[in-house]
N, C-alpha and C positions, 0 to 999 in steps of 0.2 A: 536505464542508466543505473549503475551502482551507486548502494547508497552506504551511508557511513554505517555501519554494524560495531555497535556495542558488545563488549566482552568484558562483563566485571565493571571493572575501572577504568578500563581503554578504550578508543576506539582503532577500531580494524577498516581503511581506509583504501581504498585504489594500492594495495600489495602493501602500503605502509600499516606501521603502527602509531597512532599522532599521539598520544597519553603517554605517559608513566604507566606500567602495570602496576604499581606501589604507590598510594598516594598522591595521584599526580593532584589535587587541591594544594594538598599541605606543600608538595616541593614546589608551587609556584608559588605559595606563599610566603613561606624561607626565602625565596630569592628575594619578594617585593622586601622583606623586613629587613634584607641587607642592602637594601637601594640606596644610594646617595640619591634623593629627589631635589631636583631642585627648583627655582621658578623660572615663570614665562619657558617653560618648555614644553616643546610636542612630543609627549608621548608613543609611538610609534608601534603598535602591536600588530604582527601579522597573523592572519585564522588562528583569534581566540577562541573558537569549539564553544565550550561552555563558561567560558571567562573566567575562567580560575586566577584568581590574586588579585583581579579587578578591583573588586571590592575595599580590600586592603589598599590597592594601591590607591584611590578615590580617597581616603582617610589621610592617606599622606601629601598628598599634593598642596603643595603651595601655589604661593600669589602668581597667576594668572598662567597656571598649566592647565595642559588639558592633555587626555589620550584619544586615540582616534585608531582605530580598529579596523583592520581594511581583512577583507576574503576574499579570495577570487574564485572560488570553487563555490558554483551555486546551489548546490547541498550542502555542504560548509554553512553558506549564509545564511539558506533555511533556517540551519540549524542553529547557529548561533542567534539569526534573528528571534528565537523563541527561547531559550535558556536563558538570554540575558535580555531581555525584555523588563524584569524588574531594576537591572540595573540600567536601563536607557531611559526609561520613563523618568520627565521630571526632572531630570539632570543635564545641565548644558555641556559638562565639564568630560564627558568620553560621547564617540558616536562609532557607531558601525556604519559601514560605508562597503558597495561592490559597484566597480565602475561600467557602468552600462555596455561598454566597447570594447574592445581591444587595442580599437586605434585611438592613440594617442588620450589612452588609460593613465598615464601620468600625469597628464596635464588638465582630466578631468579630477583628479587626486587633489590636487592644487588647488583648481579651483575651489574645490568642495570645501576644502582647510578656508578659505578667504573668506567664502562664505557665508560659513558656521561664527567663524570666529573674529572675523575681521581683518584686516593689513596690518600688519609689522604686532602681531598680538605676541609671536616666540619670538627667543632672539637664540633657539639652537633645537636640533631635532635630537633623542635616542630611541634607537630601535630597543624592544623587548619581545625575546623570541621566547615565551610564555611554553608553548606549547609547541611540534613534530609539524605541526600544519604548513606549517612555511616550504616544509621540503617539496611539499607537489609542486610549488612554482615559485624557487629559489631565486632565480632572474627576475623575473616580474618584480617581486620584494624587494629585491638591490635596487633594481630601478626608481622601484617608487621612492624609498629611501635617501637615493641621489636624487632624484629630483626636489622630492621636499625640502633637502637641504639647499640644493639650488634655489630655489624660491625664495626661502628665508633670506638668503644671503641676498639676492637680487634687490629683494622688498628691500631691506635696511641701505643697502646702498644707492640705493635709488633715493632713502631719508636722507642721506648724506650732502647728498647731490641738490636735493630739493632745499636742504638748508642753506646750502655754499653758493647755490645759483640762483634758485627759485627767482628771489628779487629781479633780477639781470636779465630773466628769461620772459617775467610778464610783462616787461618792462620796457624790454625790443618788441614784443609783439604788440604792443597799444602803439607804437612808434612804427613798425610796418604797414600799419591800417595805414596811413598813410598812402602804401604804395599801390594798395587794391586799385583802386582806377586805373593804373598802370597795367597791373595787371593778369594773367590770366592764372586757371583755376590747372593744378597739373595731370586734371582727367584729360584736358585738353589736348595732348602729343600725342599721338599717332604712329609708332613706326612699325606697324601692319607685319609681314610678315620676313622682314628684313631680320639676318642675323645682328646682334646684339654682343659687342665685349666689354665686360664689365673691367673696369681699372680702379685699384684701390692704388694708395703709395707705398708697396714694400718692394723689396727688390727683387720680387714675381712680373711686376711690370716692366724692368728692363729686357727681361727674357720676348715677352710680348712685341715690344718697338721695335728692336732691334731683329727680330724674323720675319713680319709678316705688315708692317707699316710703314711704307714711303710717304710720306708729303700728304695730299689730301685729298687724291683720288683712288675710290677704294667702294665697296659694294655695301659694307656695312656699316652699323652705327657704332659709334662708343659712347658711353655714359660711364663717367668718373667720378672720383672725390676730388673735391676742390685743393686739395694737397698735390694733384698729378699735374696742375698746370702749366707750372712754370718749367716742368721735365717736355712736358708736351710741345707747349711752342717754342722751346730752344730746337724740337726735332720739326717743329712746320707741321703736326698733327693738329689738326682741330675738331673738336669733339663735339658729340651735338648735343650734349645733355652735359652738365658739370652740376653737381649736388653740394648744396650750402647748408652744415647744419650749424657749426658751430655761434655760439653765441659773446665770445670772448676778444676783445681786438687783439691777440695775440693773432688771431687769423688770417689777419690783413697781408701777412708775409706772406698767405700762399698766393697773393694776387700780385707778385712782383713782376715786374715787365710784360703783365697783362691788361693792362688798364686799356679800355676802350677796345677791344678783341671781337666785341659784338657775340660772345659765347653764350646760348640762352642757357639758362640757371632755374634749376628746382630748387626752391630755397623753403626752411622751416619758418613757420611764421615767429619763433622765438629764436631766429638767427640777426645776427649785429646785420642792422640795416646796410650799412654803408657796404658790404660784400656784396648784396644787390643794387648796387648801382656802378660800380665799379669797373664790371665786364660792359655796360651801356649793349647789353642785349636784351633779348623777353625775360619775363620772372613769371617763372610757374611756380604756385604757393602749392605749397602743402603744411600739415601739423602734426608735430609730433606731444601727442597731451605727458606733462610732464607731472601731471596730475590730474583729479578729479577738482574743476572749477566752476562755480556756476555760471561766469563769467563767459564759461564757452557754450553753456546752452541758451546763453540771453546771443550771442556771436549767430550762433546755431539758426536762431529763432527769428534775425536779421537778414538769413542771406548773407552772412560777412564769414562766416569759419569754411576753410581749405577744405580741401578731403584730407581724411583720418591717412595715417600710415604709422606702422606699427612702434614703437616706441623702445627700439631697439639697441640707442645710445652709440652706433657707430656709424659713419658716413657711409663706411663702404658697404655693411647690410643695408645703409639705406638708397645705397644707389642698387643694389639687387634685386630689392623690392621694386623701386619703380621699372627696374626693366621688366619684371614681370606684368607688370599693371601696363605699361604701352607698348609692348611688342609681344607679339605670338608666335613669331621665329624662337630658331634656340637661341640658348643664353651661353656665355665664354665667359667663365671670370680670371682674372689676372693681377697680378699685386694683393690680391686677399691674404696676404701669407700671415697676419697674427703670429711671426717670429724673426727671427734678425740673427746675425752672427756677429763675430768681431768685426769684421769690415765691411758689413751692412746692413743699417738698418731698414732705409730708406730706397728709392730707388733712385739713382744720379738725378742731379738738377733741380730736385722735391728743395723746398727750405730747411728740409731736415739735412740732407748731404750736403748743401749750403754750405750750412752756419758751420759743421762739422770742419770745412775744409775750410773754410776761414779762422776756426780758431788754431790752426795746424800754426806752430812754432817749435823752433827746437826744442822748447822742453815736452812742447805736447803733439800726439802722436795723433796720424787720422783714423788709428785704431781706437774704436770705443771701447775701452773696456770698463772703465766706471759705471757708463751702462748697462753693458754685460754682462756683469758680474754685479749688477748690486743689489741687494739684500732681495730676495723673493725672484730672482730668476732661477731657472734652470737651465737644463741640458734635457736634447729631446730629439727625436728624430721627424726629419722632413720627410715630403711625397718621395721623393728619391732615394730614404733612406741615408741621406750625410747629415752630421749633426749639425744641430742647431741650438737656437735659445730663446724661451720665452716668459711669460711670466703668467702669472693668474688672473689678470684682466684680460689678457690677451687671449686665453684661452679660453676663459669663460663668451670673451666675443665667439669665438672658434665652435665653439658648442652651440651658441646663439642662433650661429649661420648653420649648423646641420640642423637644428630642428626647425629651423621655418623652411627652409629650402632643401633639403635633400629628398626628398618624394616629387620634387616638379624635375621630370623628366627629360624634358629640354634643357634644364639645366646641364654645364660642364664645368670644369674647373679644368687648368692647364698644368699637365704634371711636372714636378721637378720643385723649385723653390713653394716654402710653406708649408705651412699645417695641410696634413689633409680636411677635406669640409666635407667629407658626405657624400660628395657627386660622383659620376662618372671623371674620369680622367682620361685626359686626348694628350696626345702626342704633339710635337709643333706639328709635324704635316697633317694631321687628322684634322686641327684646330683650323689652322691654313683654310684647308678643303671646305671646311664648315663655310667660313668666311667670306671665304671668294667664290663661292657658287652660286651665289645669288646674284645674276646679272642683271635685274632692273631693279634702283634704290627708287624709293618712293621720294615723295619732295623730299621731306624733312619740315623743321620749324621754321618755317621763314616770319612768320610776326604773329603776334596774340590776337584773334578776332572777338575773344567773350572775354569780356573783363569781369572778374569776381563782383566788383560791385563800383557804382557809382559815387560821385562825392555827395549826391543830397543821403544818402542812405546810409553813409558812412557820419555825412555831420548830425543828423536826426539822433544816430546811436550816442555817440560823442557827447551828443545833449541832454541824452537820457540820464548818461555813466556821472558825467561830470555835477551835474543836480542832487546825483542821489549822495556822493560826495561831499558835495558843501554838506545838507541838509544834515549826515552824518558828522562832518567836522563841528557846525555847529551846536550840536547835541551835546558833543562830548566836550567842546568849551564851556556850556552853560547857559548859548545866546540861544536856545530854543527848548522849549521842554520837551519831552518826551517818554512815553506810557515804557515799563520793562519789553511788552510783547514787540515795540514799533525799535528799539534798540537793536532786539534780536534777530528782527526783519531786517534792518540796515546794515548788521552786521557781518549775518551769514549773506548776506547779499555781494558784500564785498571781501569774500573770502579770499581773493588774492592780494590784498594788504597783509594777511596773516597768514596764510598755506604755510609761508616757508619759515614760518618761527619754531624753533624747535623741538617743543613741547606737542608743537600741532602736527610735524612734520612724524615725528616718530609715532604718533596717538591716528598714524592715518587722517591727518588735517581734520581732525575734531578739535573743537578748540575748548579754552578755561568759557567757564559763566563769566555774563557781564558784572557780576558781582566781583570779579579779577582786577582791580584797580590799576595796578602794574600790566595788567594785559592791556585795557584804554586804553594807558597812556603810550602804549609802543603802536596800538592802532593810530594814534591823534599823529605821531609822528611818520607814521605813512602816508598820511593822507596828502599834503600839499605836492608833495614831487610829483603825484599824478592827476594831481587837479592842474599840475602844468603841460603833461604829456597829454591832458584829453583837452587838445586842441583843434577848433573846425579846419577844415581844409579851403 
């Protein structure tokens, strides 16, 4: 293998030249002394060689930056790993890093940043292209790049989320325990090697109904988002899996003129109860962790916490997901389109075309355009190539779904309306063919035979949460004493009183010392609304 050969000042690299022949120390030093540096940011340096400006730049850094040093070339890292050895020892504030793999090198990137430094520690990434190194693998560096930014952003909006919801989300799930005796666990379905079409609500899923589904004899399954309902049985579809993630009663509108449909439901165990009772079919639990709580390893350690599914923030990757987790046929998705035009956002009969068409009056038009057009959309092109329009939530979903799913094989996606996602793309007849070829359907769901857990196991728990409770309320009134270490036990105990306060949610749910007076006091005012929700069954 070629190795890097020194010349003077430079080095002489795979046909490049990665140095300055002139000084290359001092011109990356000049550059770092004209840096705007600012804080909580990640430095981003691609094959720093011998770390030139390192040093300087380390002198400059403010409150809570750090730089991080990636090589991909493993004589590179050699090399770097020994020239800058006196600058790594000792210092938490830069690291050199080379990702084990190829695959999915990015995401081992990521992780390693979380690692090193913790959740939500930047709140913006700059690259600094120091040194020639970068050119052997110019893509690779874009990528990492993009994805660290992606991260960042993800982490912080995820704090957002965790502040505006958090409460709401721990808050349905101590009130779904409830339903566990009810019901089952969503390892439980089955649908063996039967094709699979996946249904989100954008108006890719009329394309879907409208070619290849009569009524409700038919070879394969469907699993939807709770949004496609009320489109579904206006057309006499009925689907064998419908996913419940939402946690908000705004929700309840996808369940209009379904009530009692007997449609079994994968539902989040932080989704608004009352959507799981609603259809009066089976509830297969699952969790989507909306953070790190101790709460779910005491669950864990019960026999009471669902299986894990990945935490993905959209219904329709999360009905993706579980088609891959119960069927080993291929996969069809449909309605994933993450985009919309002027007269459609939705796909007919959804609560979204609804309401749209209800508020139609002379003055107003069944063309959205306020939505269309309002601040942060664009203009973009669909599978097909006609334009469309999206916005940066929606694409950021769109990105979501190519990096969990576009390497599983089986997967397809149905061309024409939408983003592309990654997959192969079928035709309506190819799609069809997928579909209808499989002449024996297996059962299906017909009722839950394991139930997640019983009611003595659930009120034992109940009786544990709710004790440790009082014994913390009263501490913090004054009706019992207690040592600083037995506070700190009770309190990091009951971290989902405080996860979603704001200070915790952005600090990655670490929270102020009990020494926090104003932090008590917002614990003391958590605590009753769930010494009413941890009630026995």
């Amino acid at each position: 293998m070629e190795l890097p050969a020194r010349r003077g000042s430079t080095i002489f690299y795979r046909g490049r030249t990665l140095l300055s022949r002139i000084d290359p120390a001092g011109q990356a030093e000049r550059f770092i002394n004209d840096l705007d540096v600012k804080d909580r940011t990640l430095y981003l340096c691609p094959s720093p060689l011998y770390g030139y400006g390192l040093s300087l730049l380390l002198d400059k850094l403010k409150n809570g930056s750090a730089i991080l040093c990636v090589e991909n070339d493993i004589r590179l890292f050699e090399l770097s790993l020994k020239t800058m050895k006196p600058l790594l020892e000792n210092e938490n504030r830069i690291k050199l890093m080379r990702p084990k793999t190829s695959v999915n090198a990015e995401a081992e990137i990521c992780s390693y940043v979380r690692n090193q430094w913790g959740e939500r520690k930047f709140r913006r990434l700059e690259t600094l292209r120091l040194t020639g190194g970068w050119q052997l693998s110019p893509e690779f560096y874009e990528r990492t790049a993009a994805a660290l930014q992606k991260d960042i952003a993800l982490s912080w909006g995820n704090a957002m989320t965790l502040i505006k919801l958090g409460r709401l989300y721990i808050r349905n799930a101590v009130k779904n325990l409830a339903l566990l005796p009810e019901a089952g666990s969503i390892s439980e379905p089955d649908f063996g090697e039967d094709p699979i079409l996946v249904l989100g609500a954008g108006p890719g899923m009329d394309i879907a109904l409208d070619s290849f589904i009569t009524g409700e004899e038919r070879n394969f399954r469907i699993i939807c988002a709770d949004t496609c309902l009320p489109s579904l049985k206006e057309r006499s579809v009925r689907p064998d899996l419908v996913v419940i993630l939402e946690s908000q009663h705004w929700n309840l509108r996808d369940f209009l003129n379904v009530r009692g449909w007997k449609i079994p439901a994968a539902m989040d165990l932080s989704a608004l109860p009352a959507s799981g009772r609603i259809l009066g079919g089976d509830i297969f639990f699952f969790m989507t962790p909306w953070t790190d709580l101790r709460l779910f390893a005491r669950l864990k350690k019960a026999g009471l916490l669902p299986p894990r599914l990945s935490p993905l923030g959209s219904v329709g990757l999360a009905a993706a997901e579980l088609a891959t987790r119960i069927g080993k046929g291929p996969i069809i998705t449909a309605g994933l389109d993450f985009s919309f035009t002027l007269d459609a956002y939705h796909a007919r009969s959804t609560p979204g075309h609804l309401a749209r068409l209800a508020a139609v009056n002379r003055l107003k038009s069944p063309l959205g355009a306020e939505t269309a057009f309002r601040e942060g959309t664009y203009k973009t092109q669909s599978k097909s190539g006609n334009p469309v329009r999206s916005d940066p939530a929606l694409r950021n979903y769109r990105n979501l779904f190519e990096n969990e799913f576009s390497g599983i094989g089986r997967m397809y996606e149905i061309e024409g309306s939408g983003l592309p996602l990654g997959l192969k793309q079928l035709s309506i007849p190819q799609a069809k063919k997928i579909l209808t070829e499989n002449k024996s359907r297996n059962s299906g769901i017909t009722e839950t035979k394991n139930r997640i857990a019983d009611v003595t196991q659930i009120n034992e728990f109940i009786k544990i949460e709710k004790t440790n409770l009082e014994k913390l309320k009263n501490i913090l009134t004054g009706n019992l004493p207690a040592q600083p270490a037995e506070l700190e036990e009770l309190i990091d105990a009951s971290d989902y009183l405080w996860a979603h306060f704001p200070e915790c949610a952005a600090a990655g749910s670490s929270r102020p010392p009990i020494t926090d007076l104003g932090f008590l006091k917002r614990i003391r005012m958590e605590i009753d609304p769930f010494l009413n929700l941890w009630k026995p069954q």
